[in-house]
N, C-alpha and C positions, 0 to 999 in steps of 0.2 A: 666449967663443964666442957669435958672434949666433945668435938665437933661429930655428930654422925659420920660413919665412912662410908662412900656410896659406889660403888661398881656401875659405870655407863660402859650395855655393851652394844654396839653398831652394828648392824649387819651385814656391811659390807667394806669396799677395800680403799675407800677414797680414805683421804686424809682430813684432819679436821687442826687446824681451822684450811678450808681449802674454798677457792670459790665456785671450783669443778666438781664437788660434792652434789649429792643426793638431797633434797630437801629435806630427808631424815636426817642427813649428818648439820645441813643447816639449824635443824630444831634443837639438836644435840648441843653443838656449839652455842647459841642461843643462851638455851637454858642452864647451861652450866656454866657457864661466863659469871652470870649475873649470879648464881647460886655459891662460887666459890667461896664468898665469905662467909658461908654459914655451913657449907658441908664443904668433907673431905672428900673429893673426888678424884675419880681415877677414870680415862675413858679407855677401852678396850677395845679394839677392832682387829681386822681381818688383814694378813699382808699379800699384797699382788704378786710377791716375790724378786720386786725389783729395788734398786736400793733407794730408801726415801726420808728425808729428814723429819724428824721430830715434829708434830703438831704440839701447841701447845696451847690453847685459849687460856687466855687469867691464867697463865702460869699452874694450867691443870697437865698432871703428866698423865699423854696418851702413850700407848703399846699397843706395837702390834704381832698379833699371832702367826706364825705359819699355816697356811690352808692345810684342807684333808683331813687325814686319820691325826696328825697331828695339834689339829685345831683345839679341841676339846681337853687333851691332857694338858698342854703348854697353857691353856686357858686354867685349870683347876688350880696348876702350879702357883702362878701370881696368885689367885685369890685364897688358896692354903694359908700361903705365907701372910698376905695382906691380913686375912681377918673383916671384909667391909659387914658392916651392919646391914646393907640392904645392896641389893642388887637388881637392876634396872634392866632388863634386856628388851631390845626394842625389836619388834618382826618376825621374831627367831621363837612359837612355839614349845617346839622340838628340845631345842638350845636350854631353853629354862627350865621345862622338865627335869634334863638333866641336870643344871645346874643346884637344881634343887634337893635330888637325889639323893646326890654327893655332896651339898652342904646343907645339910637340912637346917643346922641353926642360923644359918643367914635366911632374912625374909627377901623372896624374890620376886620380882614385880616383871611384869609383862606388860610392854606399852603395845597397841597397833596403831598404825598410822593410815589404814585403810584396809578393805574388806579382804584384800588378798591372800591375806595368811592364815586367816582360816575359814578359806572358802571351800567348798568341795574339789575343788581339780586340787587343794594344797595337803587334805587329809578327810578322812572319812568324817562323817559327822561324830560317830562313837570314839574314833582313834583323837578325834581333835577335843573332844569334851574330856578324855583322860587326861588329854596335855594341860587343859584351861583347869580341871579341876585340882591341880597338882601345886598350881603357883599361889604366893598369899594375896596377890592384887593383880586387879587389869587395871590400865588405864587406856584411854582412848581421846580420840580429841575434839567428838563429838558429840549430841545429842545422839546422832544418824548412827554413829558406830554403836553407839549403849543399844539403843534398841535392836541392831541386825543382831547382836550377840545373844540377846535375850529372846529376841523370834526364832533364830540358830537352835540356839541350845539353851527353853525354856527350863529344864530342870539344872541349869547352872548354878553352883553355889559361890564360888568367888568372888567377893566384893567386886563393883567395876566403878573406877572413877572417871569422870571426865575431865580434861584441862584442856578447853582450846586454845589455841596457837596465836602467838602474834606477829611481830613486823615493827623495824628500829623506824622510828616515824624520824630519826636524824638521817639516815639514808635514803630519803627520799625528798626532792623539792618539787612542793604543792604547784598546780596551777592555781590560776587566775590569784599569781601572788607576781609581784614585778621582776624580780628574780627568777621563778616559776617562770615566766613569760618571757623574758629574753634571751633565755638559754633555750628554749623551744623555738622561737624566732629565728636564733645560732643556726639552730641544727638542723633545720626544714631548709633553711637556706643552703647550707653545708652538700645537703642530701638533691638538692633542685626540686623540693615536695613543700613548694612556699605554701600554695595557693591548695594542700592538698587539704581535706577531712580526714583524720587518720583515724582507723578502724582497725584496732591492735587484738592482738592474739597472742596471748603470750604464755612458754610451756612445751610440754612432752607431746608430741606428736604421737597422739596413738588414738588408735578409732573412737577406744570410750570418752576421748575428749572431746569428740565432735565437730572437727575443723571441717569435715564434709559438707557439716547441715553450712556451715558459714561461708564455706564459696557455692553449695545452691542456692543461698540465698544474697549472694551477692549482685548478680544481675540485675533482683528487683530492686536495689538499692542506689544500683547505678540509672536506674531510668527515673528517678526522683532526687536524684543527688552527684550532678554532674564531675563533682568532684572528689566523690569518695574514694579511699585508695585502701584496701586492706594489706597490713603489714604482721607478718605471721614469724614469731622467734623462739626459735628453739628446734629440737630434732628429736628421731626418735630415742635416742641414747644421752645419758647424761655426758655432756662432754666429749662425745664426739660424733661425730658428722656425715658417721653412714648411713647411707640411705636403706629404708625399709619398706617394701612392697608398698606399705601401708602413705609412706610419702611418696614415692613415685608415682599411686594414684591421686595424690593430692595434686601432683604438678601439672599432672594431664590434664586436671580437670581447671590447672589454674590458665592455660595456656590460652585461652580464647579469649582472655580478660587483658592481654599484654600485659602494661605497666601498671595496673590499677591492682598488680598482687606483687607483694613482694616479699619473700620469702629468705630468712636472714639466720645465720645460724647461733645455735646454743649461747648467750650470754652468760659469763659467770656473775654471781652475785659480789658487790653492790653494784658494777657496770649497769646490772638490769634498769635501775633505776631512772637509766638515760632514755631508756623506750617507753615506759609510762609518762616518763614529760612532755615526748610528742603527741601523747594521745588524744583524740578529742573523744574516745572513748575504748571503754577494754572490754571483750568478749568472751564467757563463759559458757559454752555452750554442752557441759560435762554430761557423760549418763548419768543413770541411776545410783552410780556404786561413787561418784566422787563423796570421800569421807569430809575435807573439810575445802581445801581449797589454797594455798595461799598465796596464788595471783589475786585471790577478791581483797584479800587483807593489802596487801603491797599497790594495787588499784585504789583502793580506799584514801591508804597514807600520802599515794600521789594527789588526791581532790579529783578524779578521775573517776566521771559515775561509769555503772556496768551493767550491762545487759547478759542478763544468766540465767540456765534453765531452772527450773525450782523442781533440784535435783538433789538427792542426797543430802550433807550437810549444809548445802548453800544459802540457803533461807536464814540458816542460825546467825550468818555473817553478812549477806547483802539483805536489808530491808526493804520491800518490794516499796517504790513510789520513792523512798525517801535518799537513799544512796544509791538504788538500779533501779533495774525492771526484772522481773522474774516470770519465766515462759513455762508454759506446761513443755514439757520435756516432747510429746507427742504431737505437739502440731508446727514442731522445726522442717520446714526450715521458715514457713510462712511467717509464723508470727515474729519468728528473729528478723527479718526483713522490715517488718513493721516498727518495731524496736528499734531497730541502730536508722532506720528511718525519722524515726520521729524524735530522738536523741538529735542527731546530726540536725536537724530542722531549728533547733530550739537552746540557742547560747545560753540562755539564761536558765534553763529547764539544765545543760548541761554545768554549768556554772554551783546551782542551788545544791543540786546533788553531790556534785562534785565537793563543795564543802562539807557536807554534813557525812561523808564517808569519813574523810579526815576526822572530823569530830568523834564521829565513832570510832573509829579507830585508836584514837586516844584517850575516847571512856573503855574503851571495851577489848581492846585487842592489840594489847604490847605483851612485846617479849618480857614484860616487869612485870606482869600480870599472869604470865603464865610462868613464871620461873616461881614466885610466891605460892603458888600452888601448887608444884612441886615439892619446893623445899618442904611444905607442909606435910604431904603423902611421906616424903622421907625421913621426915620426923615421926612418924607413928601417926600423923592427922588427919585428917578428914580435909580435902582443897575446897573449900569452902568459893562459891560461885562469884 
């Protein structure tokens, strides 16, 4: 029997497999890697208009489109010719509507990766319930996303699926494993951070993630914890390194703390994995709207407990007591303070957790896990939990 043929389209212009990509283009890559041997796939993206080599994961063939007016027809083109069984558009609405339009016999599917795309600043609540009512499946990677859709736009008819996210647990080495532990020993020493408590942040620099509530709450951590050092990575742009209003007041407010803040720019993925080895813990401190998260999953895979708001998605992925702690989102910055407090106090309390993330993470939260479920939706199924 031929293989379904599946249309992945991206929403944007990184490359894939790329390590300066989007976390979206990372889930993409991901899941279609692992899925190659059972669907025919094609991934679709956006070009910058500079000249750029061929992506290829699992010897999947990407293209890329010319932006603008041109986007949309150059896009029909290949998938005319192609013929896919089902079409996957990730963030793009609008995109799939039309997609649909114009190919009404291919089934098209609409994944979101967060509240963004159809929130009110992205379309009216009626204009976005005709785009959603248009496509033959939602997926989402949530609990938290199933339900905003559903409180959104309760007379919605569109199946919606879930498939949350995982994290390659080979890209990452565990603490309190001797391996784990002397590459972290390397690296503090490397850094002159022997003797530090590292208190990691790891991610997009932007208000809803909270880095603010984390250096007010820094100073109470310091008068209980003489050595705590928070180390914050990433910017507010994927891959590159300008600065935004939004970091410039982070730095002000880092400045009175001297060396006990350090601030280190965007890591491509798998490098990431080098800064959850120093951790002796990793902080979550997301709004309301973080859909799933997948610092707590790559946190987890490290043996690296987390302290996170119990915000959004994040509950479905960190276990309060058992692999973090989870904070009422409204009493940041105090109770984060008491948190990475009593984390830092407690090796074995860090230690215990720290494993049982790992664990979780490999009952519950691989890329094999979520690519199976997948491949099921693109087969006509039901992704069974």
């Amino acid at each position: 029997m031929s293989r379904v043929k599946v249309a992945v389209i991206t929403p944007g212009t990184f490359m894939i497999p790329s390590g300066h990509s989007s976390s979206v283009e990372r889930v993409i890559e991901k899941v279609a890697s692992l899925a190659a041997s059972e669907l025919d796939i094609r991934i679709f993206g956006l070009s910058d208009g500079q000249v750029q080599s061929p992506g290829s994961p699992a010897a999947i063939p990407c293209f890329r489109m010319p932006g603008g007016r041109l986007y949309l027809t150059s896009l029909l083109r290949h998938l005319r010719k192609w013929h896919p069984d089902r079409i996957d558009v990730h963030n793009r609405p609008l995109l799939a509507y039309q997609l649909k339009s114009r190919l009404p016999m291919a089934k098209v599917f609409l994944t979101f990766h967060s509240t963004t795309f159809f929130s009110a600043s992205y379309q009216s609540a009626a204009g976005m319930r005709c785009l959603l009512d248009k496509v033959d499946r939602i997926i989402v990677n949530s609990e938290f996303l199933h339900k905003e859709l559903r409180r959104r736009f309760p007379s919605l008819q569109t199946p919606v699926s879930v498939n949350p996210l995982g994290v390659s647990l080979e890209d990452f080495t565990p603490r309190w494993t001797s391996p784990g532990e002397y590459l972290r020993q390397a690296r503090l020493a490397d850094l002159g951070w022997r003797q530090r408590k590292i208190i990691l942040f790891i991610g997009r620099l932007l208000p809803s993630k909270g880095v603010h509530h984390l250096l007010k709450a820094l100073p109470a951590v310091l008068q209980q914890e003489k050595d705590a050092m928070l180390v914050i990575v990433g910017g507010a742009y994927y891959g590159i390194n300008r600065e935004s209003q939004y970091v410039r007041r982070l730095k002000r407010m880092a400045e009175s703390l001297g060396d006990r803040v350090a601030f280190l720019p965007y890591a491509p993925y798998p490098s990431v994995a080098d800064w959850y080895n120093l951790a002796d813990l990793v902080v979550v401190p997301s709004g309301e709207e973080e859909a799933f998260g997948l610092v707590n999953v790559e946190a987890m895979a490290s043996a690296v407990p987390i302290v996170a708001s119990r915000a959004g998605g994040i509950p479905e992925v960190v276990i309060d007591g058992e692999s973090g702690m989870l904070l009422p989102p409204a009493s940041m910055p105090k109770d984060l303070a008491k948190g990475i407090v009593a984390l830092l106090g407690s090796e074995e309390m860090r230690k215990k957790m720290g494993r049982a993330g790992r664990e979780l993470a490999r009952r519950r939260f691989r890329w094999q896990h979520t690519s199976a479920r997948w491949v099921r939706l693109m087969q006509g199924q039901e992704a069974n939990r």
